[in-house]
C-alpha positions, -999 to +999 in steps of 0.1 A: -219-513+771-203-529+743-178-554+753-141-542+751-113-560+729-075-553+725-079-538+688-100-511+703-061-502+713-048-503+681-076-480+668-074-457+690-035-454+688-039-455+650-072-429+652-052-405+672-016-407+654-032-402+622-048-367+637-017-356+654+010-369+622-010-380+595-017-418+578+011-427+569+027-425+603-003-446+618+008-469+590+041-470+598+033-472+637+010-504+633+035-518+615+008-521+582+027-532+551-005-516+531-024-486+532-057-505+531-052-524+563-045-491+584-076-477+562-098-506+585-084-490+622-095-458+609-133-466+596-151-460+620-131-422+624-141-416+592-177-427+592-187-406+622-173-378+604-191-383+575-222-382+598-212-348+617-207-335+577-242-349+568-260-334+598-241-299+588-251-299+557-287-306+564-281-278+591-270-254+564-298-260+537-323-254+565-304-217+577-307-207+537-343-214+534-347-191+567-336-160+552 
């Protein structure tokens, strides 16, 4: 179990109010002067969804070849 810390807070607040309202109010929630430093609560949001898109694709190629 990994060990918990008060940013995991932030990114989940920031995670969650960019799905609901977009970046820019994540930004502006977090108080973030730049776009870049809301961009680090989000990574990790974007990287496992750049996995699920990976593991579809691969998914898709192997249906085509099926038929």
């Amino acid at each position: 179990m990994e060990e918990f810390v008060p940013y995991d807070l932030r990114r989940t607040v920031a995670t969650k109010t960019r799905a609901e309202l977009g970046k820019e109010a994540a930004k502006t929630l977090l108080g973030h002067a730049e776009e870049s430093t809301t961009d680090f609560y989000l990574l990790e949001e974007v990287q496992e969804a750049m996995k699920v898109a990976k593991a579809l694709a691969k998914y898709g190629k192997r249906e085509k070849g099926c038929t």
